[in-house]
C-alpha positions as CSV (number, residue, x, y, z in Angstrom):
1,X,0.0,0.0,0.0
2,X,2.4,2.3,0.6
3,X,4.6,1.6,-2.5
4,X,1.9,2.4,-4.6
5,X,0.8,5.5,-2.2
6,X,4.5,6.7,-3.1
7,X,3.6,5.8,-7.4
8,X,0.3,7.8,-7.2
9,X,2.0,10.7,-5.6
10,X,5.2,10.5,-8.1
11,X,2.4,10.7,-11.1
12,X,0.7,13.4,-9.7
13,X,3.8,15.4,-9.3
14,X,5.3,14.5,-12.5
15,X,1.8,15.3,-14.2
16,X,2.0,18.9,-13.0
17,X,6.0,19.3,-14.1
18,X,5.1,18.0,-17.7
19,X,1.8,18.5,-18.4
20,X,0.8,15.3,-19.2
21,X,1.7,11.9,-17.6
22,X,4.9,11.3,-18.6
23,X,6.9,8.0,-19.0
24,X,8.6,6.5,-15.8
25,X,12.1,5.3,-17.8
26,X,13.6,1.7,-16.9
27,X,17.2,1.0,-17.6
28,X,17.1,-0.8,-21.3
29,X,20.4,-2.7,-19.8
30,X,21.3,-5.2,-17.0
31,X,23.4,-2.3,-15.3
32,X,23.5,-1.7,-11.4
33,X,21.2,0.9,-11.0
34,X,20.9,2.2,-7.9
35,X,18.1,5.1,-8.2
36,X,15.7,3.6,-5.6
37,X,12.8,6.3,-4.3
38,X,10.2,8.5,-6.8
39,X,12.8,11.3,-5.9
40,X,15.0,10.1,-8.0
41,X,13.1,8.5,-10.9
42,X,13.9,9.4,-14.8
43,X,11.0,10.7,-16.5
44,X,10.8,11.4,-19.7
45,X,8.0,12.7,-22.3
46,X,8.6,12.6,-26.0
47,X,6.9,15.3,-28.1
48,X,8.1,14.8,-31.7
49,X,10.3,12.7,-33.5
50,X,13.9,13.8,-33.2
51,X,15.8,13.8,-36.3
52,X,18.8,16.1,-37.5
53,X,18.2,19.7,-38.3
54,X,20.6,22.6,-40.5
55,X,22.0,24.8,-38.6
56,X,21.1,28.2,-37.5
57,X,24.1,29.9,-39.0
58,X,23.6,33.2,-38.3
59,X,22.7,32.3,-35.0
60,X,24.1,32.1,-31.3
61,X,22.8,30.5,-27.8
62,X,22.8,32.0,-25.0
63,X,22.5,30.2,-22.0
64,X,21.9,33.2,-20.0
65,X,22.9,33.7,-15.8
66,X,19.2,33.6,-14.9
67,X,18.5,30.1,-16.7
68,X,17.0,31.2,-19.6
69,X,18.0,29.5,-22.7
70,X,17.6,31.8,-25.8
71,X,18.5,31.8,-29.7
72,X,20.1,35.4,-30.8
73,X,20.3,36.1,-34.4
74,X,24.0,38.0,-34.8
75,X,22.9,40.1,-38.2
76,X,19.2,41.3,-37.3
77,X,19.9,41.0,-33.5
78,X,16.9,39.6,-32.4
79,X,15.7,37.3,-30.2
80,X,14.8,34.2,-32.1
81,X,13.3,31.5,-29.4
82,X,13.3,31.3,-25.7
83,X,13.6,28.1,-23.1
84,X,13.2,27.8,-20.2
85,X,13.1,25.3,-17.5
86,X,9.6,24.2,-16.2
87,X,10.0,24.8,-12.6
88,X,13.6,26.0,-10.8
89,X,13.9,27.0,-7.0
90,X,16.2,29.8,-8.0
91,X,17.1,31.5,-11.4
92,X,20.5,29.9,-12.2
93,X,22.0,28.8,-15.2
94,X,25.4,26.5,-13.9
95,X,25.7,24.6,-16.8
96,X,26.4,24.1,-20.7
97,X,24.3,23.1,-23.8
98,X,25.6,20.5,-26.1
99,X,24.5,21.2,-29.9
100,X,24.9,17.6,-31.9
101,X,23.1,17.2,-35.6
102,X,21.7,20.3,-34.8
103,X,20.3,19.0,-31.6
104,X,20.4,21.6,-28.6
105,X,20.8,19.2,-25.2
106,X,20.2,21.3,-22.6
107,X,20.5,20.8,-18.5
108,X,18.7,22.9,-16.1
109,X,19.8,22.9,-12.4
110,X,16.3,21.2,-11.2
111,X,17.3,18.5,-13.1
112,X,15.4,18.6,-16.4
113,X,16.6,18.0,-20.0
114,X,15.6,19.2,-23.2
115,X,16.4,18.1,-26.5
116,X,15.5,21.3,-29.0
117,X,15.9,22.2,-32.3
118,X,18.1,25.1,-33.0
119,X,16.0,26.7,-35.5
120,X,13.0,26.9,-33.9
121,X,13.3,26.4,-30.3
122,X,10.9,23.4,-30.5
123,X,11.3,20.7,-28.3
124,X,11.7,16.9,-29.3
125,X,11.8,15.7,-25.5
126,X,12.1,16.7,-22.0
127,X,13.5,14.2,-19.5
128,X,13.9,15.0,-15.8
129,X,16.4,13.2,-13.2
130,X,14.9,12.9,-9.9
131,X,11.6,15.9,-8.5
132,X,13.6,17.7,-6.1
133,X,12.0,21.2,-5.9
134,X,14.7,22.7,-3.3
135,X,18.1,21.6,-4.5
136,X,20.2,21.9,-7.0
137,X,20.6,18.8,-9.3
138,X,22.7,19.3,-12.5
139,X,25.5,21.8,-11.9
140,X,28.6,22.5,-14.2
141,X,27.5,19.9,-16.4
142,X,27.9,19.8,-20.4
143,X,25.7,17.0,-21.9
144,X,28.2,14.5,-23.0
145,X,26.2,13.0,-26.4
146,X,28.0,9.9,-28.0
147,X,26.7,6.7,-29.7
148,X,23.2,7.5,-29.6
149,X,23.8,8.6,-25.6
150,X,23.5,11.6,-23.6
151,X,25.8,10.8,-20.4
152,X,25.7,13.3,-17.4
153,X,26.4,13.4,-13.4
154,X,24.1,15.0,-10.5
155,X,24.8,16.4,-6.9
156,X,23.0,16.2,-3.9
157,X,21.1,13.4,-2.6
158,X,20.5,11.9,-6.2
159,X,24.5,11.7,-7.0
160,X,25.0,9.0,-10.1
161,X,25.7,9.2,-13.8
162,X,23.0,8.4,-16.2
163,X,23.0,7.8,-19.5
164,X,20.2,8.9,-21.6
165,X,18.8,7.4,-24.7
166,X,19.1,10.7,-27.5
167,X,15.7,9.4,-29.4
168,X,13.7,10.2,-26.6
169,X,15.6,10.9,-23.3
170,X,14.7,7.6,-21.7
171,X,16.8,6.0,-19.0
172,X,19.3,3.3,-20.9
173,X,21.6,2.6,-17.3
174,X,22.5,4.7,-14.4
175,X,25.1,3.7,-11.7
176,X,25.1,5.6,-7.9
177,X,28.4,7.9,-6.8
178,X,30.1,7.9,-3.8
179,X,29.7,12.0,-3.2
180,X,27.1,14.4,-3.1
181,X,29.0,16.6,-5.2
182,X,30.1,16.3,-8.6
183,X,31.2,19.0,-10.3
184,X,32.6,17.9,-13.7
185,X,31.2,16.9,-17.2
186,X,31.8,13.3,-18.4
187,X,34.7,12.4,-20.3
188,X,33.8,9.5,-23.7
189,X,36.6,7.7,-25.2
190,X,37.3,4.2,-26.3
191,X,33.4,3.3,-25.8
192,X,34.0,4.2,-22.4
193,X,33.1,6.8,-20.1
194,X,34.8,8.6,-17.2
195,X,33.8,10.3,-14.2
196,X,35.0,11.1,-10.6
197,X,33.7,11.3,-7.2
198,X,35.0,12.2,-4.0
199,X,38.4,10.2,-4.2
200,X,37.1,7.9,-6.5
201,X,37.6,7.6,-9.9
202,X,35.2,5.6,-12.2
203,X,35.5,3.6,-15.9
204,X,32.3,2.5,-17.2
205,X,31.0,0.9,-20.0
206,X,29.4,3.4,-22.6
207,X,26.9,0.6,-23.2
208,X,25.9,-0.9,-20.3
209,X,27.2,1.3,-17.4
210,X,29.4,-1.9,-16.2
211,X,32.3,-0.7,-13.9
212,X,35.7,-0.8,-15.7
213,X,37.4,-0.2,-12.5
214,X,37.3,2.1,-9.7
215,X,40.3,3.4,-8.6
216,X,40.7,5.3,-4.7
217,X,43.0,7.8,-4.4
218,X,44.2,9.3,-0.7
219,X,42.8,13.1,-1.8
220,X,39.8,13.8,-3.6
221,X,39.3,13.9,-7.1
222,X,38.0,17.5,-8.8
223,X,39.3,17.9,-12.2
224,X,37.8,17.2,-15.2
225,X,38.6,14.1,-17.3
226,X,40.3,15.2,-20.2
227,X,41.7,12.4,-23.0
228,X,45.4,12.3,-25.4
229,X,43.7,9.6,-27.3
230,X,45.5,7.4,-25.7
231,X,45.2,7.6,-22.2
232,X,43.3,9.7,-19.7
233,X,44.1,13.0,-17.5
234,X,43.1,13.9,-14.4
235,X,43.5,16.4,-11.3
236,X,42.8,16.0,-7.5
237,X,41.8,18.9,-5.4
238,X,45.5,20.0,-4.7
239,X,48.4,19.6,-6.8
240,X,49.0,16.4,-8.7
241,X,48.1,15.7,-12.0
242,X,47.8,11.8,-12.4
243,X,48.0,9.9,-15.9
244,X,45.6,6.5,-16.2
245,X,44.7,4.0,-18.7
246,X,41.1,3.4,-19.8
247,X,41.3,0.0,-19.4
248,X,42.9,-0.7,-15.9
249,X,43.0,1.0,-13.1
250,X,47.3,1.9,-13.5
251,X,48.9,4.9,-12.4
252,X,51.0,5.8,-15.3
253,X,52.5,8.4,-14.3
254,X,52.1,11.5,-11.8
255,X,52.8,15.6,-11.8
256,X,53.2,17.7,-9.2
257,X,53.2,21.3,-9.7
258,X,53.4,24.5,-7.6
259,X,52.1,22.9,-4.1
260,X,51.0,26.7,-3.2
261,X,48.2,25.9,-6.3
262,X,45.4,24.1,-6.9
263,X,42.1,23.7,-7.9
264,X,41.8,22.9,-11.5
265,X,39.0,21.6,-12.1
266,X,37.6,22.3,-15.8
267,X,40.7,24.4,-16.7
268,X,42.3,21.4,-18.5
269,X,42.6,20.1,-22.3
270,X,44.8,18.1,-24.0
271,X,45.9,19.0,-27.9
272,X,48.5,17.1,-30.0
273,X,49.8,14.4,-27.0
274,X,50.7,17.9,-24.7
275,X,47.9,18.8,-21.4
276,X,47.7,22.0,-21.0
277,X,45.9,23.2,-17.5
278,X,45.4,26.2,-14.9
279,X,46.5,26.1,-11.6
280,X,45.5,28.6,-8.8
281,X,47.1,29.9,-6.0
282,X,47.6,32.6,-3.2
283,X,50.3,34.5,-4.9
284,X,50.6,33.3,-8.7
285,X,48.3,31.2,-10.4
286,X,50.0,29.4,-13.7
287,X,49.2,27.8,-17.1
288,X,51.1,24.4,-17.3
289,X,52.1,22.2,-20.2
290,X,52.8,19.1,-19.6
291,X,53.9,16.1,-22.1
292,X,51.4,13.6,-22.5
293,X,53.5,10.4,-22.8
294,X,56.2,11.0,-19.9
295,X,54.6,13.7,-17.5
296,X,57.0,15.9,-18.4
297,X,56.8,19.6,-17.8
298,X,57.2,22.0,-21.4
299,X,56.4,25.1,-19.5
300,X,55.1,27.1,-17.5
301,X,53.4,30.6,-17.6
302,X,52.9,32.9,-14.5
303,X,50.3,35.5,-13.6
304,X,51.2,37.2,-10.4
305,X,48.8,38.4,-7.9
306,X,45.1,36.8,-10.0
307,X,43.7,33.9,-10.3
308,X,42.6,32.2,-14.0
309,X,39.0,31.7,-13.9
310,X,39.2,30.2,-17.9
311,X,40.7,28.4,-20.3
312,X,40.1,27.3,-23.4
313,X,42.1,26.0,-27.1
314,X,41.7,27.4,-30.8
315,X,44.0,27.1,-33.3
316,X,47.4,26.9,-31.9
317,X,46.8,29.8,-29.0
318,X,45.4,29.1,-25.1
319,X,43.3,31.6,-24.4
320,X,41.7,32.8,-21.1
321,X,40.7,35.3,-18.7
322,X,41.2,36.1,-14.4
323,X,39.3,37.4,-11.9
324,X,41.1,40.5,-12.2
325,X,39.2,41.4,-15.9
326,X,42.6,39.9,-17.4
327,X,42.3,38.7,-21.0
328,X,45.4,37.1,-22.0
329,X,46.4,34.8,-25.1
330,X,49.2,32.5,-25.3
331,X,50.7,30.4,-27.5
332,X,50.6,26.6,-26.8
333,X,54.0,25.5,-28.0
334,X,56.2,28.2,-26.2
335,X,54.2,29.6,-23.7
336,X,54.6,33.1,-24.9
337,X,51.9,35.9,-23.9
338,X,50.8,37.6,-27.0
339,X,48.0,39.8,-25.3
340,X,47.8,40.7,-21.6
341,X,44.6,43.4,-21.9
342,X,42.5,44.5,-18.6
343,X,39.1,44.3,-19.1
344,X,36.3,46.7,-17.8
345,X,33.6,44.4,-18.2
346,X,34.2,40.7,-16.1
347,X,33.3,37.4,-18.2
348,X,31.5,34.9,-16.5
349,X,31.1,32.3,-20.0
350,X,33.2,30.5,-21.8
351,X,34.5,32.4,-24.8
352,X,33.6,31.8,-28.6
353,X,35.7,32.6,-31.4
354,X,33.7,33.9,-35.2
355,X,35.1,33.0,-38.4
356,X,36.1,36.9,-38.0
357,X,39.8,36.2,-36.8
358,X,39.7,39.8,-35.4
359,X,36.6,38.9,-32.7
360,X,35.7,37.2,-29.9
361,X,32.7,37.0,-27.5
362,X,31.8,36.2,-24.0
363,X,28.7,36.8,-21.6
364,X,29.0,39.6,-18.6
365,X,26.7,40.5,-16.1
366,X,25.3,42.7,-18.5
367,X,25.0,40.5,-21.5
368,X,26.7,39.2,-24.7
369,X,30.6,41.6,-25.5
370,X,32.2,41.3,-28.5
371,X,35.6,42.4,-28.1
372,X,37.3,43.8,-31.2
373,X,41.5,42.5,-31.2
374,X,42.4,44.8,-33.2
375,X,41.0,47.8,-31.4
376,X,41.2,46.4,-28.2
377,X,37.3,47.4,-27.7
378,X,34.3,45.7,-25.8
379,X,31.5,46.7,-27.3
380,X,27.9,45.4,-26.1
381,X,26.1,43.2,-28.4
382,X,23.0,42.2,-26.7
383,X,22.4,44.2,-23.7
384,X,20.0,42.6,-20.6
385,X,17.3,44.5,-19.7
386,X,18.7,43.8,-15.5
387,X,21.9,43.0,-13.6
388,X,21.8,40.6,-10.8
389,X,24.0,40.1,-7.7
390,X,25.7,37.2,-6.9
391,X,26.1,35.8,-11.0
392,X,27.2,32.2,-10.9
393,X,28.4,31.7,-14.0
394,X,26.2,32.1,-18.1
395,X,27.3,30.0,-21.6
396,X,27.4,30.9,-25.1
397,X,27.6,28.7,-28.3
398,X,28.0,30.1,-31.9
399,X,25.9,27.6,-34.2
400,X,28.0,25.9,-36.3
């Protein structure tokens, strides 16, 4: 009697989230999964076929600080759709979009998922991990979407990595974490995929969600996952970068860097067999390179007095930016800063690159910059009609 109590009352609220009864997903494999009270049920409610879409070309998305999900046309700078999630305790957005086919995958922090398309905002599925109306379930998450799977962690009480079916958003497997937070996307390789908790660090099977290995380390485990092809990179929550095979649960080989640094995290990428990372610290906070193969250090680059906030790869230059409004450039195989410019607007997104070599853009408080190289100018593309305290963090993708 009281199991089905609990079944009425998960309907009832899963009803009022969608709509219209949704399906209650079950794992489509013979994977452990642990998920075990309504709370933390998959849902999931298709609404059109998916299928691949053109792209949106003049288009960009804006994941924007409040949670709002929007398409902005570049040339007529308009507002082309809007998304958002059904129900949120707080306006946060926390997380990325993944754009696949011309799929949008999108994570909210209450723990929904949308599949969209990126020309019209309409929606081909929504999915939701879990009902929890007063915590936050998906946080600094990037859908990771690979052989017809969307793989992705959650915090808090729920705390396991799931993997999605992409037609519809059903459950396929889902496997319970050791902590309550898990702040990193999933790493795919080798029909494998990678994730950490607390000091644990997990190979699964892309497939099935079978445990590879687990491997326990004596710190805990907060960088992303990153991959050489080869072999995989990770970081724990002070100063060691540790190298590790897919398959077995080896130690190749360990870094240590500035033990006044740490914290990592997401600031990490590897690019023709070199890992390149950001370190922080009290004093100086660094970029590192690192040789894939012998754990090697190539160089190092110093920032005195900031903190890097960002990273990120194109072409052959690392760019970034610190929490001192510091955009800086740098050339990944010397480690030579090209550009060291001060900022009077703070980024709080990742940064995009337009096939104009002479532009970049990033989110601020106050909405979408485009910051002209050559003139060293930021000049406000899409303004927001408020600022908020307290910004977490926004994302941006150019469609392409």
């Amino acid at each position: 009697m009281k199991q089905k109590t609990i079944t009425l009352l998960f309907l009832f609220i899963a009803i009022s989230t969608f709509g219209q009864a949704p399906t209650v997903s079950k794992p489509t494999t013979d994977a452990i999964n642990n998920v075990s009270t309504f709370t933390d049920v998959v849902t999931n409610k298709a609404i059109s076929s998916l299928k691949k879409v053109p792209l949106d070309e003049a288009s960009i998305l804006l994941y924007d600080y409040d949670g709002t999900l929007f398409s902005f046309d570049l040339e007529s700078e308009t507002i082309v759709w809007t998304v958002k999630a059904s129900d949120a305790h707080t306006e946060m957005c926390a997380n990325a979009v993944t754009l696949v086919d011309g799929v949008v995958y999108v994570p909210f922090i209450n723990g929904e998922i949308f599949a969209i398309d990126n020309q019209t905002g309409s929606i081909f599925w929504k999915s939701r991990i879990g009902n929890y109306k007063d915590q936050i379930v998906l946080k600094d998450q990037a859908p990771t979407v690979n052989n017809g799977k969307l793989f992705i962690t959650t915090q808090n009480q729920n705390s396991s990595i799931y993997a999605l079916d992409i037609k519809n958003g059903s459950l396929s497997w889902s496997y319970k974490l050791d902590a309550e937070v898990n702040h990193a996307p999933v790493l795919f390789f080798d029909n494998k995929v990678f994730t950490q908790s607390a000091s644990n660090f997990y190979s699964l099977d892309a497939n099935s969600g079978k445990v590879i290995y687990q491997k326990s380390f004596e710190l805990t485990i907060t960088g992303k996952p990153v991959t050489d092809g080869q072999n995989v990179f990770v970081t724990n929550e002070k100063n060691t970068l540790y190298a590790l095979s897919p398959n077995k649960s080896d130690i190749l080989w360990e870094f240590k860097f500035d033990e006044n640094q740490n914290n990592v995290k997401n600031r990490i990428f590897c690019k023709d067999n070199k890992v390149y990372f950001a370190a922080q610290g009290t004093n100086t906070t660094s970029v590192y390179c690192v040789d894939s193969k012998t754990g090697t250090q190539l160089w190092k680059t110093d920032f005195k007095d900031d903190n890097i906030e960002y990273i990120t790869q194109e072409n052959d230059n690392l760019w970034g930016y610190t929490r001192g409004k510091k955009l800086f450039q740098i050339l990944l195989d010397n480690g030579e800063v090209v550009l060291d410019k001060k900022l009077t607007t703070m980024p709080i997104s990742n940064i995009e690159f337009p096939a104009d070599d002479n532009l970049l853009l990033y989110y601020c408080d106050a909405g979408l910059i485009q910051y002209d190289l050559k003139e060293q100018d930021e000049n406000m593309f899409y303004m927001r009609t408020s600022i908020k305290d307290d910004v977490y963090s926004a994302f941006i993708k150019i469609i392409r």
